[in-house]
C-alpha positions as a Markdown table, in Angstrom:
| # | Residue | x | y | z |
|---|---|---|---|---|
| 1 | Unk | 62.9 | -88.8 | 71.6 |
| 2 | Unk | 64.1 | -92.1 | 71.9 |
| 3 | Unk | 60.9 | -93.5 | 70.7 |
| 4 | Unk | 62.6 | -91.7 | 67.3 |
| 5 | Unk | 66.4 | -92.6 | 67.8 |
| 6 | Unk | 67.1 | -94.5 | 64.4 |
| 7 | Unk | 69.4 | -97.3 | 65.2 |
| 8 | Unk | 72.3 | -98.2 | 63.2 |
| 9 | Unk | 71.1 | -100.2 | 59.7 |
| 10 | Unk | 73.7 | -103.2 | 60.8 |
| 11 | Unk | 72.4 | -103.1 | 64.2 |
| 12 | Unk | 69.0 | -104.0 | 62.4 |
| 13 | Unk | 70.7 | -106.2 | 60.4 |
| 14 | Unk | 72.6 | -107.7 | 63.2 |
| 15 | Unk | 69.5 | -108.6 | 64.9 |
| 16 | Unk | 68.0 | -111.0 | 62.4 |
| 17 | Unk | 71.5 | -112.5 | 61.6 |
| 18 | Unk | 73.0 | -110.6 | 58.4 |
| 19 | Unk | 76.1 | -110.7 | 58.1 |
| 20 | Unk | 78.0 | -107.4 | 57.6 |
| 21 | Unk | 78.8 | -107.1 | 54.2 |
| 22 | Unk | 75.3 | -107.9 | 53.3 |
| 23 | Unk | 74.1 | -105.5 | 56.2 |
| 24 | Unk | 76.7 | -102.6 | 54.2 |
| 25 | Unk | 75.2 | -104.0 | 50.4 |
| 26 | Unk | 71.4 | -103.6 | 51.5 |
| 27 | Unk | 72.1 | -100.2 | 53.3 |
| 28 | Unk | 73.5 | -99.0 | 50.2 |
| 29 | Unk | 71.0 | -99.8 | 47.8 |
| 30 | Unk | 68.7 | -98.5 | 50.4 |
| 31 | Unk | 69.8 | -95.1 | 50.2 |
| 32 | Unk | 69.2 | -95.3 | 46.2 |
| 33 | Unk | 65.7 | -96.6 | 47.0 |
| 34 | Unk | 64.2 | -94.6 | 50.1 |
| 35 | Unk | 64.9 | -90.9 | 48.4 |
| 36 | Unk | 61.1 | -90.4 | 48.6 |
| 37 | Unk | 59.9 | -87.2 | 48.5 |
| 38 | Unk | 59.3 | -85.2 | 51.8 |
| 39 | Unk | 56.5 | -82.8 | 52.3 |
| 40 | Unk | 57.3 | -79.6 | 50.9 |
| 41 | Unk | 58.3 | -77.1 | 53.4 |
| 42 | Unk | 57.3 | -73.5 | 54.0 |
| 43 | Unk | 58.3 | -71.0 | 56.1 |
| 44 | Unk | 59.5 | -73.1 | 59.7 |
| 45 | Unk | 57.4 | -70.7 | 61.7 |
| 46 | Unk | 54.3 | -71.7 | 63.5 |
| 47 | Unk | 52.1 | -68.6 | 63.7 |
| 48 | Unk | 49.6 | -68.0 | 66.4 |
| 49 | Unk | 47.9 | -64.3 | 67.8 |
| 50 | Unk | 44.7 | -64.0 | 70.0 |
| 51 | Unk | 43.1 | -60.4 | 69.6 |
| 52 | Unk | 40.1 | -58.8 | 71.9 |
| 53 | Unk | 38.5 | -56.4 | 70.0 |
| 54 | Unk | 36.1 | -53.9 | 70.7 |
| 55 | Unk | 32.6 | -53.5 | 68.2 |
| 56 | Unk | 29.9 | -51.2 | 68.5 |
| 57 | Unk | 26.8 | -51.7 | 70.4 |
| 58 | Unk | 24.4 | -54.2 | 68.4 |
| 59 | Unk | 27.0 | -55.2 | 65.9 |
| 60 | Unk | 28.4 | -58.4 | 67.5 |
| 61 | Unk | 26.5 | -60.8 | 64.7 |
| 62 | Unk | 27.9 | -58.6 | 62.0 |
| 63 | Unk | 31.1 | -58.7 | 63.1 |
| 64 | Unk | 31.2 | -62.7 | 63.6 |
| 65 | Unk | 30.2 | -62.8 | 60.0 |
| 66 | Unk | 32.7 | -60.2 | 58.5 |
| 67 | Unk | 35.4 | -62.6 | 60.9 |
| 68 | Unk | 33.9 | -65.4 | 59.0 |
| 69 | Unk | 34.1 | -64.1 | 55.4 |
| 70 | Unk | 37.6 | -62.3 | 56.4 |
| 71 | Unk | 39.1 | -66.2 | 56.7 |
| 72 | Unk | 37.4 | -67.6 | 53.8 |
| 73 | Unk | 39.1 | -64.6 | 51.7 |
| 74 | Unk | 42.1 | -65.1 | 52.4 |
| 75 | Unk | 42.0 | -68.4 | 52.0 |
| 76 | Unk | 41.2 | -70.3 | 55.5 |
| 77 | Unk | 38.7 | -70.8 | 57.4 |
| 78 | Unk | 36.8 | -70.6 | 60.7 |
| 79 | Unk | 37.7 | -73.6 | 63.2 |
| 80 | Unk | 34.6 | -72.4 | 66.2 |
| 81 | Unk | 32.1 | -70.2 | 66.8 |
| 82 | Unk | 31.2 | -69.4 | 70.2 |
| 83 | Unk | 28.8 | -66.3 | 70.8 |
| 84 | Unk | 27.7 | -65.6 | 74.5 |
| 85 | Unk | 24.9 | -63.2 | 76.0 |
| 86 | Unk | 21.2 | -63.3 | 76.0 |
| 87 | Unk | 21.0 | -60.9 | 72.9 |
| 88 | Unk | 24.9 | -61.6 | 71.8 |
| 89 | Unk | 26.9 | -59.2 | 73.5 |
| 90 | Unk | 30.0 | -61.4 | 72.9 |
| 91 | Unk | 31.9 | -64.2 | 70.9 |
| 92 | Unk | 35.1 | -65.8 | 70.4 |
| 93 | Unk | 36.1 | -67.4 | 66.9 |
| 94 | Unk | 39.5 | -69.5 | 66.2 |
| 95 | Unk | 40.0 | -69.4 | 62.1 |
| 96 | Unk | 43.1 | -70.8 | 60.0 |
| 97 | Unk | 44.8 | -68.9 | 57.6 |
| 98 | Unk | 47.4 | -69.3 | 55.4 |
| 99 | Unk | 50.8 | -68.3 | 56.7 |
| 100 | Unk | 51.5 | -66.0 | 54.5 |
| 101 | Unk | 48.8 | -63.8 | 54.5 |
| 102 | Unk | 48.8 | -64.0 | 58.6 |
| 103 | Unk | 49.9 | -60.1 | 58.8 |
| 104 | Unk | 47.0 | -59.1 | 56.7 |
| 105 | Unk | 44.5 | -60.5 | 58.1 |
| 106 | Unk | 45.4 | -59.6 | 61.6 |
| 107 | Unk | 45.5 | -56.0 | 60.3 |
| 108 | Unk | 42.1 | -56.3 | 59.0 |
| 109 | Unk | 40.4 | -57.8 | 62.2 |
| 110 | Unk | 42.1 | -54.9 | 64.1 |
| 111 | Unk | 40.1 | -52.5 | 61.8 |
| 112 | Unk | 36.5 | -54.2 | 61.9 |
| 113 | Unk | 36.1 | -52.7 | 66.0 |
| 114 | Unk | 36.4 | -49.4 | 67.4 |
| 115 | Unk | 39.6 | -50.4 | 69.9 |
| 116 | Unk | 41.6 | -53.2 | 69.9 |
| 117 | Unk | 41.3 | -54.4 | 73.7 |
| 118 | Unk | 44.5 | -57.1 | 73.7 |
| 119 | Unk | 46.3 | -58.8 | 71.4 |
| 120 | Unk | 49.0 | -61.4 | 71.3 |
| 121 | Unk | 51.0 | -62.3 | 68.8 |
| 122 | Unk | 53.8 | -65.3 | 68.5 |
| 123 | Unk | 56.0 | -67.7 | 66.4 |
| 124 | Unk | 57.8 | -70.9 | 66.8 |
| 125 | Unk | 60.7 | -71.4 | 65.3 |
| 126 | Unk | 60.7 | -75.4 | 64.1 |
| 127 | Unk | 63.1 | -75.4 | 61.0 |
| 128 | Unk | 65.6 | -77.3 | 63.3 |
| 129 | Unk | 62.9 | -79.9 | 64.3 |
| 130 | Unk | 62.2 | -80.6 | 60.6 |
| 131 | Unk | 65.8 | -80.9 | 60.1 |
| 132 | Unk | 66.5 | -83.9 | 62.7 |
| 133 | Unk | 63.3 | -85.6 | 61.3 |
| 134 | Unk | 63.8 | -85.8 | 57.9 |
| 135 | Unk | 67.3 | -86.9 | 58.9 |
| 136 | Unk | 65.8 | -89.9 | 61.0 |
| 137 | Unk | 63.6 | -90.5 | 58.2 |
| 138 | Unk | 65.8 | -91.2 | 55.9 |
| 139 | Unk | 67.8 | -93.6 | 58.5 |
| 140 | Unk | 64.5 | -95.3 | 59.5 |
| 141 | Unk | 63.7 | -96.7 | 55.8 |
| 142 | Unk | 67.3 | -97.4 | 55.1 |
| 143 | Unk | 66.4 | -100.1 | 57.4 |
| 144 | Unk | 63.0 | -101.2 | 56.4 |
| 145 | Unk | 64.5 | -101.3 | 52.6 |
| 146 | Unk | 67.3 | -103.9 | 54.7 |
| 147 | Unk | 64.7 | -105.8 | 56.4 |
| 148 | Unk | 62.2 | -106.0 | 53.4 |
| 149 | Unk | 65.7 | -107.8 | 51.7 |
| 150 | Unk | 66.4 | -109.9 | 54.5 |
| 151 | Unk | 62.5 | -111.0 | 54.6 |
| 152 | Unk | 63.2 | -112.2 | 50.9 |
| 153 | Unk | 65.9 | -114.3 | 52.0 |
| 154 | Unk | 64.6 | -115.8 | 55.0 |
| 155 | Unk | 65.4 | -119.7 | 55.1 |
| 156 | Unk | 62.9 | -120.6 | 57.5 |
| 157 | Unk | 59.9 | -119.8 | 59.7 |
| 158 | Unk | 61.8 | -118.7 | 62.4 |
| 159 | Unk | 64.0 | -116.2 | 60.4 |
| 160 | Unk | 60.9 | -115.0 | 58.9 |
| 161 | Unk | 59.2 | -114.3 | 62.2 |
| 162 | Unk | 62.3 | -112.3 | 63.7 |
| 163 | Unk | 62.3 | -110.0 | 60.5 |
| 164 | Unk | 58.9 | -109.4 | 60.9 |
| 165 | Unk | 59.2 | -108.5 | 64.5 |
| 166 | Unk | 62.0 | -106.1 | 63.1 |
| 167 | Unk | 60.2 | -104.9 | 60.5 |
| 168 | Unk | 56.9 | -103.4 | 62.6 |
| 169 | Unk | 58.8 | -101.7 | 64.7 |
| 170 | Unk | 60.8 | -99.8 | 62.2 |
| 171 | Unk | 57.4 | -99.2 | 60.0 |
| 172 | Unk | 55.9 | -98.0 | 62.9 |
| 173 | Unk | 59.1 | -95.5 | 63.6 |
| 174 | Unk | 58.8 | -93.9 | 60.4 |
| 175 | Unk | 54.8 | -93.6 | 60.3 |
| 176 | Unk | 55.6 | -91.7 | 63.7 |
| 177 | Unk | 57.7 | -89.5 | 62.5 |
| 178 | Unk | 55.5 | -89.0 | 59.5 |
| 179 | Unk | 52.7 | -87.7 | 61.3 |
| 180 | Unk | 54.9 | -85.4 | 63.1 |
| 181 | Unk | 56.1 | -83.8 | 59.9 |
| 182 | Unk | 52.3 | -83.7 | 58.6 |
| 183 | Unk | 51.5 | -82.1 | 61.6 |
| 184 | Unk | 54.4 | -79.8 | 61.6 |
| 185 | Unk | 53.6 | -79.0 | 57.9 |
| 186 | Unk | 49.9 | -78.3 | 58.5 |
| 187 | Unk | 50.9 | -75.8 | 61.6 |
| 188 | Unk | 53.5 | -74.0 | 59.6 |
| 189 | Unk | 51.3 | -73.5 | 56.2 |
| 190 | Unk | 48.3 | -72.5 | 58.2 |
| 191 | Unk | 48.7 | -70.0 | 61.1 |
| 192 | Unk | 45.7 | -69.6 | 63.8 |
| 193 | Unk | 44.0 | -66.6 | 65.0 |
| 194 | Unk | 41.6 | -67.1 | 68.2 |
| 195 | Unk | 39.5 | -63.6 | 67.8 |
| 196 | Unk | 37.1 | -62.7 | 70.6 |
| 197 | Unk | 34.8 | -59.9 | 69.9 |
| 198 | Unk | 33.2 | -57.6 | 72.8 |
| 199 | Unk | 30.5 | -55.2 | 72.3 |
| 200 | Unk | 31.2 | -52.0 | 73.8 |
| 201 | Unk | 29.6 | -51.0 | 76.9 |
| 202 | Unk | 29.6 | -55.0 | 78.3 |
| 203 | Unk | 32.0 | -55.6 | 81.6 |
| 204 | Unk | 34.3 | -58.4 | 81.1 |
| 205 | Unk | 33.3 | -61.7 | 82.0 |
| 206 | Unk | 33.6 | -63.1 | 85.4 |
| 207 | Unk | 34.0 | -66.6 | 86.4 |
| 208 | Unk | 30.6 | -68.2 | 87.4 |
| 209 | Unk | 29.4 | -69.4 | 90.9 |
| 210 | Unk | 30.5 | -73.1 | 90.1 |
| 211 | Unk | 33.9 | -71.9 | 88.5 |
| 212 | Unk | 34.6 | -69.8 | 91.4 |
| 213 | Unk | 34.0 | -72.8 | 93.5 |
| 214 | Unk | 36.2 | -75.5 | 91.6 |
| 215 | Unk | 38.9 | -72.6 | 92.1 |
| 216 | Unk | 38.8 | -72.3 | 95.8 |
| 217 | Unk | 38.5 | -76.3 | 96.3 |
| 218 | Unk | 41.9 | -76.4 | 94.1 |
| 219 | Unk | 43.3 | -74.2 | 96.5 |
| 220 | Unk | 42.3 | -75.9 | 99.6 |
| 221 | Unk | 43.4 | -79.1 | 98.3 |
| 222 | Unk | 46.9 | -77.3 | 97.4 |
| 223 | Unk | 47.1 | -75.8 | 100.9 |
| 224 | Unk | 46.2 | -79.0 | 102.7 |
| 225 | Unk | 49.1 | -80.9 | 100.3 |
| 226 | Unk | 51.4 | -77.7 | 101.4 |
| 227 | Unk | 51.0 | -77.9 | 104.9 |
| 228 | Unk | 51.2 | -81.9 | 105.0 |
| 229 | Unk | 54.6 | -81.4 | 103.3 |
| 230 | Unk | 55.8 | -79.2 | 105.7 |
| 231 | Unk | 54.7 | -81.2 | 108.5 |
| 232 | Unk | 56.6 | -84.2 | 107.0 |
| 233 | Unk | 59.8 | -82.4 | 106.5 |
| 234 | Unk | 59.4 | -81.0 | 110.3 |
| 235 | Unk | 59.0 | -84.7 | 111.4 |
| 236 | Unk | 61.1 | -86.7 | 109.3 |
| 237 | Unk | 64.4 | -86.1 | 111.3 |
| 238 | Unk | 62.5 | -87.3 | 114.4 |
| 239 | Unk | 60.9 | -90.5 | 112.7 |
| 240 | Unk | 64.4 | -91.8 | 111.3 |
| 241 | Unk | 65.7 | -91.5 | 114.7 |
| 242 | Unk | 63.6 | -94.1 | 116.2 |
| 243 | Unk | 65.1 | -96.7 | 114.1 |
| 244 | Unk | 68.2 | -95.7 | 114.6 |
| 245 | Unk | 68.1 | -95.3 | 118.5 |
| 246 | Unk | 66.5 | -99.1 | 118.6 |
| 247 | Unk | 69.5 | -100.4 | 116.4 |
| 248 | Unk | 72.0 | -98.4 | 119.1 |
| 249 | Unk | 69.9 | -100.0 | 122.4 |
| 250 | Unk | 69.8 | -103.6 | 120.9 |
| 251 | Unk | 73.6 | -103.3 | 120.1 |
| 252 | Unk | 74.5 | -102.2 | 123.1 |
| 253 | Unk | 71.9 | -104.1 | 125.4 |
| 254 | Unk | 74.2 | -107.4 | 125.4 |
| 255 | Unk | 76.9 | -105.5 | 126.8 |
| 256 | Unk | 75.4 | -103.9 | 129.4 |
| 257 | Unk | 73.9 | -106.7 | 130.5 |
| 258 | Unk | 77.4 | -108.7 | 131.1 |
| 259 | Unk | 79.0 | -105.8 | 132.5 |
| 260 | Unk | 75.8 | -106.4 | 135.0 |
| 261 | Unk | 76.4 | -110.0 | 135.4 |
| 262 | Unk | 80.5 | -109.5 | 135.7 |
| 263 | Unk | 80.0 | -106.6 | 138.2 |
């Protein structure tokens, strides 16, 4: 977030040496200047379902294709393919479609199988997001429309240097922020749909041998890491101790040894 945080246009202006009238006069006509247009916005909701569904026994390839021509009538398309089994007993596809036909389409894939085996279906709400970026938008080329007047007036080398210094940074801000709100745009306008297809009859998969194996090394790793915790905490209290008892005996050493000399 702070990557994004606009600063103040006379803090900008401050740093390369405006003064603050001219700082206010630049700001101004900046606002008249930067009122470019934003990417249109759609509904603020990124879409996103996963559906298992069930197909009849030698069908799987059909189904992948009616999957396939399912996203290209509606007006997306099919991200990857992946179809598993000797003789293609299963497959998962991720396809884009257009927000607003998102309900449709899910309603049609549920009707392609004989049983719809899981599905999963959620939004993100990121209205407020687009909101707070347009609004640093709008701050971030107030300043660059400051700095691109102060790089007009610069008097020497050195002037011209520190603007330019200024200058990338805010550019760089704003083409930030505009590839978030490209990307925020894109997710909104198309929603995606992961699909996996199962043929009836076939068990669901099972991790394989080297899977399997990877899983149980995480979780010896994560129980060695546990139990060397443990063990620190239980011997922590005893280890600061030692320090401390050494500080007490060479504190008190000196005295007991002149009590032993006076006595």
């Amino acid at each position: 977030d702070q990557a994004f945080a606009p600063r103040p246009a006379d803090r900008a202006a401050g740093d390369v040496g405006l003064v603050p009238d001219e700082a206010e006069s630049g700001a101004g006509d900046g606002d008249q200047v930067v009122g470019g247009a934003l990417p249109p916005m759609g509904p603020n909701v990124i879409k996103t379902a996963d559906l298992r569904v069930e197909v009849r026994r030698s069908t799987l390839r059909d189904a992948v294709g009616e999957v396939t021509a399912l996203a290209g009538r509606h007006g997306g398309f099919v991200l990857s393919t992946q179809v598993a089994g000797t003789r293609a007993r299963s497959g998962i596809l991720v396809i884009r479609i257009p927000a607003e036909r998102f309900e449709l389409a899910l309603a049609e894939i549920r009707g392609l199988g004989t049983k719809v085996l899981r599905e999963t279906v959620s939004g993100q709400d990121v209205g407020a997001e687009f909101i707070d970026l347009e609004a640093r938008l709008r701050n971030w080329r107030a300043q660059e429309v400051v700095l691109l007047r102060l790089m007009d007036r610069a008097q020497s080398v050195t002037d011209t240097i520190r603007v330019q210094r200024e200058l990338q940074q805010v550019q760089l801000e704003i083409e930030r922020i505009r590839g978030r709100l490209r990307y925020l745009e894109d997710q909104t306008t198309m929603s995606t749909v992961t699909v996996g297809l199962r043929e009836a009859g076939v068990a669901a998969p099972t991790p394989g041998t080297l899977e399997r194996a990877w899983d149980r090394a995480v979780q010896s790793f994560m129980a060695i890491v546990t139990g060397a915790i443990v063990a620190a905490g239980t011997l922590l209290p005893f280890v600061l101790l030692v320090p401390a008892g050494l500080m007490v005996f060479r504190l008190v050493r000196p005295r007991l040894g002149a009590t032993g000399r006076s006595s």
